[in-house]
DSSP file (Angstrom, degrees, kcal/mol; ACC not computed):
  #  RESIDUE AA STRUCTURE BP1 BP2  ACC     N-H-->O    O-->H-N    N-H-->O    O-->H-N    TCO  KAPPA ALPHA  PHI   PSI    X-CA   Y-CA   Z-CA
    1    1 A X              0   0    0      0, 0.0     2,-0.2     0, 0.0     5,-0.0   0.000 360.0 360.0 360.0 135.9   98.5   57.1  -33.3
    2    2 A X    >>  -     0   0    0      1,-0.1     3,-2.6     4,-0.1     4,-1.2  -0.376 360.0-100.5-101.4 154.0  101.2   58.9  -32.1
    3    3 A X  H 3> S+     0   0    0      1,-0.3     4,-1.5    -2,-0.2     5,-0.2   0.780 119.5  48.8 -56.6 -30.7  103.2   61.2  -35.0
    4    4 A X  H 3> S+     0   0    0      1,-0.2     4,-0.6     2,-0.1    -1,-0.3   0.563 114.5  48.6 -85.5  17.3  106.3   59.0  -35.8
    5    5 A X  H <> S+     0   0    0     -3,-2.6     4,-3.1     2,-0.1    -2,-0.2   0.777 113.2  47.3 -95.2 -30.5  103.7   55.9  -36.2
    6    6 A X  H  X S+     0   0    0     -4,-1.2     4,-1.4     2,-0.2     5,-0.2   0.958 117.2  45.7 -97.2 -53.4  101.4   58.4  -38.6
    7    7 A X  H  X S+     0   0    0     -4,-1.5     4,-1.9     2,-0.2     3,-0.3   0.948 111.1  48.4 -22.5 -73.7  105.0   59.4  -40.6
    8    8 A X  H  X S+     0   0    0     -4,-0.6     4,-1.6     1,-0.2    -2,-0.2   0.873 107.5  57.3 -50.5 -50.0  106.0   56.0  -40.8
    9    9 A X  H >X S+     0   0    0     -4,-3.1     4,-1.6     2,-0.2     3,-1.1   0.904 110.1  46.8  -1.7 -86.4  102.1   55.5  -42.2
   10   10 A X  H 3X S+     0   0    0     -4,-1.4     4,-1.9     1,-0.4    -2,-0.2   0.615 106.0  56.9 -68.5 -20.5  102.9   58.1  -45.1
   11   11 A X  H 3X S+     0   0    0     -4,-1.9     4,-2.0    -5,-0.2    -1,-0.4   0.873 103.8  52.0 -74.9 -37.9  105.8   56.6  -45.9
   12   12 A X  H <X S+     0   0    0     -4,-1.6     4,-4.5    -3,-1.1    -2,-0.2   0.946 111.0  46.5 -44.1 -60.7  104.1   53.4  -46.4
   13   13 A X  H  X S+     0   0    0     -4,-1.6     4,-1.5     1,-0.3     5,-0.3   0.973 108.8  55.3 -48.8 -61.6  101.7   54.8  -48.7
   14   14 A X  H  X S+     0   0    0     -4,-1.9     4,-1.9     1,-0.2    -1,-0.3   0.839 111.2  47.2 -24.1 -54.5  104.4   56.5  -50.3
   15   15 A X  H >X S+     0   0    0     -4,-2.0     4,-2.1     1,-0.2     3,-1.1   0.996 113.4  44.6 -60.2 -66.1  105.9   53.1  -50.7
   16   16 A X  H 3< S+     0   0    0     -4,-4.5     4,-0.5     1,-0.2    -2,-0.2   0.619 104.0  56.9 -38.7 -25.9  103.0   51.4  -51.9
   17   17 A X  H 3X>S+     0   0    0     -4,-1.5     5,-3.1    -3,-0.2     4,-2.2   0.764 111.5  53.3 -93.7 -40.9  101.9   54.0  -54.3
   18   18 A X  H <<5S+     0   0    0     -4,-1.9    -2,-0.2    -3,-1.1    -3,-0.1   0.980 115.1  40.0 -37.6 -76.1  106.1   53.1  -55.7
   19   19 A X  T  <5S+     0   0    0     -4,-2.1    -2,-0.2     1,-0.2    -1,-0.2   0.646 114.1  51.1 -75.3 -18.7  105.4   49.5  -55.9
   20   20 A X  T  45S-     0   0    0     -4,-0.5    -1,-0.2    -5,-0.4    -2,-0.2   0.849  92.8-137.6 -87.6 -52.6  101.6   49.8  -57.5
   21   21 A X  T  <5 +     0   0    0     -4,-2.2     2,-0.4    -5,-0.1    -3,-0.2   0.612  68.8 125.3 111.9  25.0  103.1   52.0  -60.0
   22   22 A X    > < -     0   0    0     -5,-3.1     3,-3.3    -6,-0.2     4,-0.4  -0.443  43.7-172.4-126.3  60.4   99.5   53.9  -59.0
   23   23 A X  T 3  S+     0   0    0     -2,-0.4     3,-0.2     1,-0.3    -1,-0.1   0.522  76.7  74.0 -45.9   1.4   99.6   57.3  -57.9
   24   24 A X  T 3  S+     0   0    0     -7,-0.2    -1,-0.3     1,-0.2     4,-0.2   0.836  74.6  80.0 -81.9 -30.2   96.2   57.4  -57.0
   25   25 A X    X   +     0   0    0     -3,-3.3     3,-0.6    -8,-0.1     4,-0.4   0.334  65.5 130.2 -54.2  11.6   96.7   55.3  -53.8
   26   26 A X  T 3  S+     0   0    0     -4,-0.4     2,-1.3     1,-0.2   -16,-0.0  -0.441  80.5   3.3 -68.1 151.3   98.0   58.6  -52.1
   27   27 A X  T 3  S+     0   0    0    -17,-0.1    -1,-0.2     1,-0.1    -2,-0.1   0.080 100.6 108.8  75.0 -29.4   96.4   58.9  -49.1
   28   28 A X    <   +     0   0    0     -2,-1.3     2,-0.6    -3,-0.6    -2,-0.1   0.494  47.3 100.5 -72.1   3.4   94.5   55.8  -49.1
   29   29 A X        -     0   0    0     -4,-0.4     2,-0.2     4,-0.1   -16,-0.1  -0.692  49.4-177.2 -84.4 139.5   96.2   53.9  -46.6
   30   30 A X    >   -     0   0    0     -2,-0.6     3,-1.6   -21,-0.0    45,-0.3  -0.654  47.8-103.0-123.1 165.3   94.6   53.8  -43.3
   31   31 A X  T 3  S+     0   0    0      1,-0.2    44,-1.1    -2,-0.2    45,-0.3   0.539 130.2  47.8 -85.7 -17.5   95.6   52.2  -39.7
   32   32 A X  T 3  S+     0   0    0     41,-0.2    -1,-0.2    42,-0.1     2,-0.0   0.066  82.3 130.5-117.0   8.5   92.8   49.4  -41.0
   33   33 A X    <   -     0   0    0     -3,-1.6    41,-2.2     4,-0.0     2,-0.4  -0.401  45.0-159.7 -60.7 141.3   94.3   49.0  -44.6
   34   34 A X     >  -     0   0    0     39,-0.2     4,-2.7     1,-0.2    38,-0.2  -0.999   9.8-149.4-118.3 137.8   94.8   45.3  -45.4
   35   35 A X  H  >>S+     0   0    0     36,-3.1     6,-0.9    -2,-0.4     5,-0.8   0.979  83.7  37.2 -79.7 -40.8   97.4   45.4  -48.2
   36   36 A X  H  >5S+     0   0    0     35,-0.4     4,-0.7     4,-0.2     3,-0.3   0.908 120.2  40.0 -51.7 -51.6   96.3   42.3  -50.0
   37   37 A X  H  45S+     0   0    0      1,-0.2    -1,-0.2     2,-0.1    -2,-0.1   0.858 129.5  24.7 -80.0 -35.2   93.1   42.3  -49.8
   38   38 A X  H  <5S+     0   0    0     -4,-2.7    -1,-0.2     1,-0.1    -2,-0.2  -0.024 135.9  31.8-103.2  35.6   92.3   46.7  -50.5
   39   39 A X  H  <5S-     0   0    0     -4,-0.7    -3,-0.2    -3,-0.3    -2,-0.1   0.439 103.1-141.1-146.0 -17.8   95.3   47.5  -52.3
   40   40 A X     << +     0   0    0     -5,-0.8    -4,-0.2    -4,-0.7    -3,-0.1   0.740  29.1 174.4  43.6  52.9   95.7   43.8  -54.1
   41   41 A X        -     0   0    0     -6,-0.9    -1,-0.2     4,-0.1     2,-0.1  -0.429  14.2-157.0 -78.7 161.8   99.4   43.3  -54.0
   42   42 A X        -     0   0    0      1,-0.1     4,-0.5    -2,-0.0    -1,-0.0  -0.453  39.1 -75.3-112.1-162.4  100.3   39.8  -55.2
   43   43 A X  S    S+     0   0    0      1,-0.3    -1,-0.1     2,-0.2    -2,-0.1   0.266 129.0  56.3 -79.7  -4.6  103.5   37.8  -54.4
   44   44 A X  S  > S+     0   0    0      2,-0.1     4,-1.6     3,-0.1     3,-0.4   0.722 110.5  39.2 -56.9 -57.5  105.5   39.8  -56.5
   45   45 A X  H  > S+     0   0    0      1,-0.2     4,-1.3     2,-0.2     5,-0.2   0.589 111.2  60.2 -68.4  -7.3  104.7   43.2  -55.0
   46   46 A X  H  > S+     0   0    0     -4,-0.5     4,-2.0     3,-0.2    -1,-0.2   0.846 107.7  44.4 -86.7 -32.0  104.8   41.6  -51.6
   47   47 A X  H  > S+     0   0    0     -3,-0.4     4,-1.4     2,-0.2    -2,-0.2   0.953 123.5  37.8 -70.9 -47.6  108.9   40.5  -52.4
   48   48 A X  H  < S+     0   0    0     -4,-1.6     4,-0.3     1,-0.3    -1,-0.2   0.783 117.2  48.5-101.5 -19.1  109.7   44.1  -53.8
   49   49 A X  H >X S+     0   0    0     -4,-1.3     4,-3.4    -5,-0.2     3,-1.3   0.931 112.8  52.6 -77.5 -38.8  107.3   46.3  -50.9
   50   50 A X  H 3X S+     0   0    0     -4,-2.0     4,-1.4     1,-0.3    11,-0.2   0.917 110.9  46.7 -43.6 -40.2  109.3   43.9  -48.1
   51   51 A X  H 3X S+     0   0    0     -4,-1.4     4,-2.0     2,-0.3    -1,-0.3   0.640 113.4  48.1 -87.7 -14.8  112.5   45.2  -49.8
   52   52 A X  H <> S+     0   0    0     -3,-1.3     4,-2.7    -4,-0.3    -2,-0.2   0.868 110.6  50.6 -74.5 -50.6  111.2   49.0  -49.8
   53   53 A X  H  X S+     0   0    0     -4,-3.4     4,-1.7     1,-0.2    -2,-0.3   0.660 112.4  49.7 -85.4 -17.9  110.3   48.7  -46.4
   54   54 A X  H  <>S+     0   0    0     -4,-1.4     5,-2.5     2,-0.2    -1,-0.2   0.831 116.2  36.6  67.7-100.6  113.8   47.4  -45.7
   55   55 A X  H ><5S+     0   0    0     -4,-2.0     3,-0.8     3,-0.2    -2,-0.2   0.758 112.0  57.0 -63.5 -23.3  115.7   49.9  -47.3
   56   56 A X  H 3<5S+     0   0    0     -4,-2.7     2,-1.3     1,-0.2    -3,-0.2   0.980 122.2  29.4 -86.4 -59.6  113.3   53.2  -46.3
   57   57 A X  T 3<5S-     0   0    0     -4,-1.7    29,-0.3     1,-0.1    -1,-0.2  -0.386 103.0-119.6-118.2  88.4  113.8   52.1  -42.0
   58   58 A X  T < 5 +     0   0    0     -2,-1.3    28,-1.6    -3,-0.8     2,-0.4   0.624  67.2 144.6  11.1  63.2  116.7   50.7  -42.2
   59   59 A X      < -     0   0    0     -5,-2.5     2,-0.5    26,-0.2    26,-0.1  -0.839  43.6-130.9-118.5 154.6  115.1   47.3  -40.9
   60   60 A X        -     0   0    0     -2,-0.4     2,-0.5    24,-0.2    -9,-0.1  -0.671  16.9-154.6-125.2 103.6  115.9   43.7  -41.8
   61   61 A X        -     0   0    0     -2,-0.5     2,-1.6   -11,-0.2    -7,-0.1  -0.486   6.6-147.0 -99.1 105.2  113.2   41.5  -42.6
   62   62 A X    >>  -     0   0    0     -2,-0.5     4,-1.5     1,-0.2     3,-0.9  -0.418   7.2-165.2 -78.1  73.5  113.5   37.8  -42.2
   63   63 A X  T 34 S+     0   0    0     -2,-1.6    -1,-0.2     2,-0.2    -2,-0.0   0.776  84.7  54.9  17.2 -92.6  111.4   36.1  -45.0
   64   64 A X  T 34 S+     0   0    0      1,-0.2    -1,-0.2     3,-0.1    -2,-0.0   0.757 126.1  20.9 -23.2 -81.7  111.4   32.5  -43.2
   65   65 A X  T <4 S+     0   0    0     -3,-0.9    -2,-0.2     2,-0.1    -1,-0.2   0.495  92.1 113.2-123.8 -11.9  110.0   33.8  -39.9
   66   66 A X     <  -     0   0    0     -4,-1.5     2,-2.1     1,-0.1    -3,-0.0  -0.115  63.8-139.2 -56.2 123.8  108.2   37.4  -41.0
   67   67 A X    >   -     0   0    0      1,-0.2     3,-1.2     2,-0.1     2,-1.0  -0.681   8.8-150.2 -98.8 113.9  104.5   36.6  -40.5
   68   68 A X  T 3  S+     0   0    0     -2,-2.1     3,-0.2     1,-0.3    -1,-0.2   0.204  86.9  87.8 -53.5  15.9  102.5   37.9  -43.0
   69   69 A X  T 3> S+     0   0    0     -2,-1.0     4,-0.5     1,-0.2    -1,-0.3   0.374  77.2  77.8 -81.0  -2.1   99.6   38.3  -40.6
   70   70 A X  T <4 S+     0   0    0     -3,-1.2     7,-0.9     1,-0.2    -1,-0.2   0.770  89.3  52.7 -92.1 -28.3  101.7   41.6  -40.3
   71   71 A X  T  4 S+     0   0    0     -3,-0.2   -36,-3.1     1,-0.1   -35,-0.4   0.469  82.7  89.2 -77.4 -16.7   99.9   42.8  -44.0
   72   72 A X  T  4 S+     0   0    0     -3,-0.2     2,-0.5   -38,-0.2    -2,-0.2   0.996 102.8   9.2 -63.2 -72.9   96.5   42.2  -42.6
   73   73 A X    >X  -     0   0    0     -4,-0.5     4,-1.7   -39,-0.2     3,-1.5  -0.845  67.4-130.7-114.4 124.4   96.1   46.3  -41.0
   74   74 A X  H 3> S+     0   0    0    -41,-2.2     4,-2.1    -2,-0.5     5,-0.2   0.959 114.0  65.9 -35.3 -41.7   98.7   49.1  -41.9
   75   75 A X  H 3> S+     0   0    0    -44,-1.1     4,-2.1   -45,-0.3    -1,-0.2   0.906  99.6  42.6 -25.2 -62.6   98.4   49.2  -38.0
   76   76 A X  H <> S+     0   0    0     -3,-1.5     4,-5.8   -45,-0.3     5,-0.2   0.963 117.4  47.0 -70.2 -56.6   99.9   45.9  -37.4
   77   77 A X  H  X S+     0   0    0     -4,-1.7     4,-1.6    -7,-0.9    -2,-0.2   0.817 112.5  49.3 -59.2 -32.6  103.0   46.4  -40.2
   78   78 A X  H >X>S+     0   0    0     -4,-2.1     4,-2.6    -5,-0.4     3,-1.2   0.938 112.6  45.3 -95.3 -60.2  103.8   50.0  -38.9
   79   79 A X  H 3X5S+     0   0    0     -4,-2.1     4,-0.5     1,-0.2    -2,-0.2   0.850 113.2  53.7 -47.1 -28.2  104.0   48.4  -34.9
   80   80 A X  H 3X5S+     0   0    0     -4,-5.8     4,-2.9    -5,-0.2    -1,-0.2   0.953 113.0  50.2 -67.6 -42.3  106.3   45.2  -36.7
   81   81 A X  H <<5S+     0   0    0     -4,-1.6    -2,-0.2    -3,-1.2    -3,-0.1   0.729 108.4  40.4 -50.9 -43.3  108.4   48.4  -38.0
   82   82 A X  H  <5S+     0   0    0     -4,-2.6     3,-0.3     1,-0.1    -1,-0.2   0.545 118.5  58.8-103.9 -11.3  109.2   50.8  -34.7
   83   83 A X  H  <<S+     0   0    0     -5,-0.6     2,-0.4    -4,-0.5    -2,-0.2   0.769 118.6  22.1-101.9  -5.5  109.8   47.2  -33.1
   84   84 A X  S  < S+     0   0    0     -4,-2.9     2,-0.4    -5,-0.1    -1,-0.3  -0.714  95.0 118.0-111.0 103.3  112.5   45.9  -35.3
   85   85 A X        +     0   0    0     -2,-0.4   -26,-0.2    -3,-0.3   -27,-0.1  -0.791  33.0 179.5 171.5 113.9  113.9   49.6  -36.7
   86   86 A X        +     0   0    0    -28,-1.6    -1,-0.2    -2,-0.4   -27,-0.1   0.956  53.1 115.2-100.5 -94.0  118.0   50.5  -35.7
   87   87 A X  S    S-     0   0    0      1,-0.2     2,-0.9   -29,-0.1    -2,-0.0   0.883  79.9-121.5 -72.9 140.7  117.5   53.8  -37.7
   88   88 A X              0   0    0      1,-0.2    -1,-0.2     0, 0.0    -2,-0.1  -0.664 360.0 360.0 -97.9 125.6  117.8   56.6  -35.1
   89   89 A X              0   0    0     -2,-0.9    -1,-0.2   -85,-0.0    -2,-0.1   0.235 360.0 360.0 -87.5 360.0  114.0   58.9  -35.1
């Protein structure tokens, strides 16, 4: 993974770690993380990580058409990220 995909990564975690309220998740996201199923965010934490991920690269997330297949591998979420993401790297 090339180093602003691995960043973007830590930032995730970072995020996640925010929105679990669980400072133990540091590190633990992986290119094969699935957030629902190994981190268990529900449909509340999905609303308020969407809105994280949002404000931290400057991205805009359409709800309606965002496929949440996108949550399945940190992998998948960071490549949905560097292709909609105005903020200049």
């Amino acid at each position: 993974m090339e180093a602003q995909k691995v960043n973007y990564l830590s930032e995730i975690n970072e995020l996640l770690c925010s929105i679990k309220n669980d400072p133990s998740l540091a590190g633990q996201v992986t290119e094969q993380s699935n957030f629902i199923e190994d981190f268990g965010i529900d449909s509340l934490d999905i609303v308020d990580f969407m809105l994280g991920l949002e404000s931290q690269f400057d991205i805009e997330v359409d709800f309606d058409a965002f496929d949440f297949d996108n949550l399945t591998s940190a992998k998948r979420l960071v490549d949905y990220i560097v292709a909609h993401c105005t903020a200049e790297v």
